[in-house]
C-alpha positions, 0 to 999 in steps of 0.5 A: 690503845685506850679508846674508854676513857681520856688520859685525864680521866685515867690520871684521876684514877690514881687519885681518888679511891672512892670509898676513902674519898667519901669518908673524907667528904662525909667526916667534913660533911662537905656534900651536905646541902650540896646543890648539884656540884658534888665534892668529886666534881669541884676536885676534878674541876680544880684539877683541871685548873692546875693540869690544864693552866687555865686562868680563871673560874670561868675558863674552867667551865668553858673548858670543860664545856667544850669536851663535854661528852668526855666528862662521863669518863671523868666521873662528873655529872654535869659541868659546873657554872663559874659562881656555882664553882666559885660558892664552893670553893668560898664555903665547902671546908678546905680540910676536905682536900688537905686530907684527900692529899695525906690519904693519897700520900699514904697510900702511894708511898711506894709508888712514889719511892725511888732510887735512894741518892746515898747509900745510908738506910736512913730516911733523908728529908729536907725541911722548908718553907716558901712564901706565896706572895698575895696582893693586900688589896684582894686578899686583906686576910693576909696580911704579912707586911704594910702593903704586902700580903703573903702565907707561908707553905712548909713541907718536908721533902723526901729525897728518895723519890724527891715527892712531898711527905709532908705541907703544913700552911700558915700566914706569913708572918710567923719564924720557920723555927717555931713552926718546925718544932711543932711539926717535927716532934710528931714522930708520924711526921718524922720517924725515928732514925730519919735525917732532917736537912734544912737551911739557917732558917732553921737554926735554933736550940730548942729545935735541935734538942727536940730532934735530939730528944726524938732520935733525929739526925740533922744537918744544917749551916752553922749561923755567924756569930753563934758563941762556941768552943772546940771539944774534940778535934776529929782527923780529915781526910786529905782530899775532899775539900774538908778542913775541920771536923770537930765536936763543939758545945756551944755557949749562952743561956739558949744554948742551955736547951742542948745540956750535955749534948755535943754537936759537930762542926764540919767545914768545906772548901769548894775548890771550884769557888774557894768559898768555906761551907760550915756544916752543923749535924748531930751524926757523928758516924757519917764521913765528912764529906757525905755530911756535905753531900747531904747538905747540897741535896737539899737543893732539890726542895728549892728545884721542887719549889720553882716548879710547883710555881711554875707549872702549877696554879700557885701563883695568882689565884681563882677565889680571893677567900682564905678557904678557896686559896687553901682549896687551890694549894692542896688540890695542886699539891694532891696534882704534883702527887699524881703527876710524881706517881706518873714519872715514877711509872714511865719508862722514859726519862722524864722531867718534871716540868716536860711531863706538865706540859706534855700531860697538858697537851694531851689531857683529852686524848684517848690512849693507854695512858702507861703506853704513852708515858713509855713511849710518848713520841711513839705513834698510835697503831694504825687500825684500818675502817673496815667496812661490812660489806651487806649482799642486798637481794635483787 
């Protein structure tokens, strides 16, 4: 049993590594002028916020406050008032934690790995984006419609292991397509040989023929209305549900982007439902049916969405600045990388949103903090008070 530090404070161990964070902080020069709230401190205390489910700036304070002879085990050198915490988080560079997220991410990939869903060695990603609402009045900067505010937060998933590989942020008004085509012809994004699945959203030529052009597979649902003509058509299998597998080239002037290239069309039937699925790829050696399994895995991105919603600090904010909303994103991304690392660790069978909520219920406390994520009901060993007995002299 631990007695040394909380389990918070070993949780911040699997974040920051020291000397990365400092070239992180010296690069952005974030503690320049820095008056006694250090970036490590205002990382801790935002951490706090999304682990901890408070509420407001001064709730972190005052949370911190109340177990403060535990905030030495935290690295803190005092607890931060709420303007102090406030003015940091207006003014020190958001860049600062962005960078902190891809550093962790780096450096845990095999932390965060798991077991592989399919059999195929490629590496299986899925590409979407999701809106953060914002109210116009309190956040003006981002304006998406007459009267609503929101931005958009892209990542690509990785699905062994189902963790965040890859968040871009941008404003809400922007197409998914444009976007994506940015970021996923970077081949550090996104490698040779690796598999993108994303929904119709994404569908766009100019897209297709970059991933083609990289060496990309992906998956997507084939749009209405979209103008095509039947190549080649491919044997399906008698069971499965599958009803064609064919290759087709497309018409148009957009469909120009793709040249010669053929893609293939293949379409499902759910028993369950009878509703037809029109699966679009460029693999073309995978089975019909494991390209409509890959398809429905990307369903885990829309289950990791609704729980950084709901278990972290993404929906109401505690600064109203562009810089504090982009501080509150990435440090609650860089808590689903610890929190991901830690279920990855445990023995135990854990979800996701039960080990938020127990993580939260047991932030201050002192165990082993791997004892405990094995064996959480387990109670602590019972150590008896012993007493030294001392002869006194008569």
């Amino acid at each position: 049993m631990s007695k040394s530090s909380s389990s918070f404070a070993q949780i911040i161990t699997h974040i920051i590594d020291a000397n990365e964070f400092r070239r992180i902080v010296r690069t952005h020069q974030g503690d320049k002028h820095s008056k006694g709230l250090s970036c490590r401190d205002q990382l801790v205390a935002m951490l706090f916020l999304h682990l901890s489910k408070v509420n407001s700036l001064r709730e972190i304070s005052h949370g911190l406050r109340t177990v403060a002879g535990k905030i030495a085990h935290l690295g803190m050198r005092k607890v931060p008032g709420h303007s102090t915490l406030a003015y940091a988080n207006a003014h020190r560079p958001a860049e600062i934690y962005r960078d902190l997220f891809f550093a962790v991410l780096a450096r845990s990939q095999s932390s965060l790995r798991g077991s592989k869903p399919f059999r195929f060695k490629n590496r299986l990603l899925s590409m979407d984006a999701t809106f953060i609402q914002l109210c116009l009045s309190l956040f003006p900067w981002a304006e998406y419609r007459q009267t609503k505010g929101a931005i958009k937060l892209h990542m690509l998933y990785d699905h062994d292991g189902y963790f965040p590989a890859f968040a871009h942020i941008t404003d809400g008004k922007g197409a998914d397509a444009p976007v994506a085509r940015q970021l996923l012809a970077r081949s550090e994004v996104l490698p040779e040989g690796s598999i993108v699945v994303f929904d119709r959203a994404y569908v766009d030529f100019a897209l297709f023929a970059t991933l083609i052009e990289r060496g990309v597979f992906f998956v997507t649902r084939l749009k209405e209305g979209m103008n095509w003509v039947v190549r080649e058509q491919r044997g399906v299998p008698q069971r499965g549900g599958i009803l064609r597998d064919d290759l087709i080239e497309f018409q148009g002037q957009k469909a120009a982007y793709l040249g010669q290239h053929l893609l293939r069309l293949v379409e499902y039937e759910d028993p369950a439902t009878g509703e037809c699925y029109r699966y679009l790829t460029n693999q073309l050696t995978f089975g019909p049916t494991t390209i409509g399994r890959i398809y429905k895995d990307r369903w885990q991105i829309e289950i990791f969405f609704k729980t950084l919603k709901q278990h972290l600090k993404i929906k109401t904010f505690v600064g109203t600045s562009e810089n504090a909303l982009l501080i509150q994103i990435w440090t609650a991304l860089i808590a689903v990388l610890a929190l991901k690392i830690l279920k990855n660790l445990a023995k135990y069978g854990w979800s996701m949103s039960n080990l938020v909520a127990m993580v939260r219920l047991t932030l201050f406390s002192y165990r082993d903090l791997h004892a405990w994520l094995d064996r959480p009901f387990d109670e602590p060993p019972w150590e008896p008070d012993i007493q030294m007995n001392l002869a006194l002299d008569g």
